[in-house]
C-alpha positions as CSV (number, residue, x, y, z in Angstrom):
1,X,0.0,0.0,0.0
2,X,1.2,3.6,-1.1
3,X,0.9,5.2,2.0
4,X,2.3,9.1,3.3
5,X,5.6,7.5,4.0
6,X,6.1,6.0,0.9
7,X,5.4,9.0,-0.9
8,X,7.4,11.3,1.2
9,X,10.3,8.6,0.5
10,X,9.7,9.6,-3.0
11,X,9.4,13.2,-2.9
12,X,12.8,13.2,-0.7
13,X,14.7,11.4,-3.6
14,X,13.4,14.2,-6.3
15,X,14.9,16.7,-3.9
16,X,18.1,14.9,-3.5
17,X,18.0,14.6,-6.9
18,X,17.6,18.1,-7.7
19,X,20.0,19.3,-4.8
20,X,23.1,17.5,-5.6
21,X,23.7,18.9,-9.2
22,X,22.9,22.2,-7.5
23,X,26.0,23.0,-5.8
24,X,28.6,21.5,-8.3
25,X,26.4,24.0,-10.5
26,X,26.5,27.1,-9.0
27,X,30.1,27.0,-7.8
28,X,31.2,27.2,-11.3
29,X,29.3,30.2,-12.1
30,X,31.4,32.1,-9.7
31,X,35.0,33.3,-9.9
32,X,37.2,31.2,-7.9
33,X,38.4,34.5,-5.4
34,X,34.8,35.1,-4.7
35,X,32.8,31.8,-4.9
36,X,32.4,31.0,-1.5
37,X,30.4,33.9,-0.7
38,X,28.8,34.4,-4.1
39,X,27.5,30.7,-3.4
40,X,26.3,31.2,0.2
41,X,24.6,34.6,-0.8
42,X,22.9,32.6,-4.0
43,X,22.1,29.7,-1.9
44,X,20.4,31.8,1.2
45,X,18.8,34.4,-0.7
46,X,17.0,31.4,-2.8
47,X,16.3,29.8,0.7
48,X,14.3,33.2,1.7
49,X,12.4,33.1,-1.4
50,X,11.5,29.5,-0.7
51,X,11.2,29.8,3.1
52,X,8.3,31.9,3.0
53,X,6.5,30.2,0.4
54,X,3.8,28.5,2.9
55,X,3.1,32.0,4.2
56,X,2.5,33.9,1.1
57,X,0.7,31.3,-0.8
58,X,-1.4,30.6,2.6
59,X,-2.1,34.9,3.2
60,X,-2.9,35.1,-0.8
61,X,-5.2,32.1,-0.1
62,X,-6.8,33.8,2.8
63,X,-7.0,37.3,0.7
64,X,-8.6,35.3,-2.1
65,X,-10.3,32.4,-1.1
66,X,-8.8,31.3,-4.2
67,X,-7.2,27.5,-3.4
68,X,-4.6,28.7,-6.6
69,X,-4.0,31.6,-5.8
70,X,-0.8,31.0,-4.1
71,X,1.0,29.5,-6.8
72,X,1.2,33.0,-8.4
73,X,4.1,34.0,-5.9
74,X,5.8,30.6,-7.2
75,X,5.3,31.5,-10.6
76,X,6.2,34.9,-10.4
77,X,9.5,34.1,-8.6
78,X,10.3,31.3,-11.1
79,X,9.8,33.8,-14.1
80,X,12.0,36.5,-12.8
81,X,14.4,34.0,-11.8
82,X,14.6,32.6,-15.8
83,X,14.7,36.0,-17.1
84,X,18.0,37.4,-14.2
85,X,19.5,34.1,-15.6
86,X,19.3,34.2,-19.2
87,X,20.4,38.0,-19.3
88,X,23.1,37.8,-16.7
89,X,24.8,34.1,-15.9
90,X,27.4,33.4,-18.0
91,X,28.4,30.1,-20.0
92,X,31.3,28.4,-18.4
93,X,31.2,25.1,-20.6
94,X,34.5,24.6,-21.4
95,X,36.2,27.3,-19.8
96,X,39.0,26.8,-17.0
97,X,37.0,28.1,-13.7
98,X,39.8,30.4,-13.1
99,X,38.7,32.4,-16.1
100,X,35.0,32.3,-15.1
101,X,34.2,36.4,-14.9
């Protein structure tokens, strides 16, 4: 029987399996004198975002009485996040990371 367990099992592997890429990832977007805190600034400011997810979507909810309503703030932050990241991050395929700028 598929019960919660189970599919919080399954739900922890597709973070792990979107987490791990994440930090090989954006370390090599950042010049190696300043990568360490260009990471941890990345990596906390996205956790922000994220963190108050549950209390935006649940006060737009509230606002609304819309169930969907929430999702907008997901959306919105997803969209601004594609177009900061096609405009600004550089390719670094086959560069040496020391020349990463």
């Amino acid at each position: 029987m598929f019960d919660a367990d189970h599919a919080h099992a399954v739900l922890s592997i597709f973070v792990a399996m979107a987490s791990a890429p994440l930090s090989a990832w954006m370390v090599e977007m950042f010049p190696t004198r300043i990568r360490a805190t260009a990471f941890a600034m990345s990596y906390n400011i996205g956790g922000w975002f994220g963190g108050f997810l549950p209390a935006i979507s649940f006060a737009a909810f509230t606002a609304t009485g819309n169930l969907y309503a929430g999702l907008w703030y997901a959306v919105g932050v997803l969209l601004v996040a594609l177009v900061v990241s096609g405009l600004f991050l550089p390719e670094t395929r086959g560069r040496a990371l020391e020349r990463v700028t």
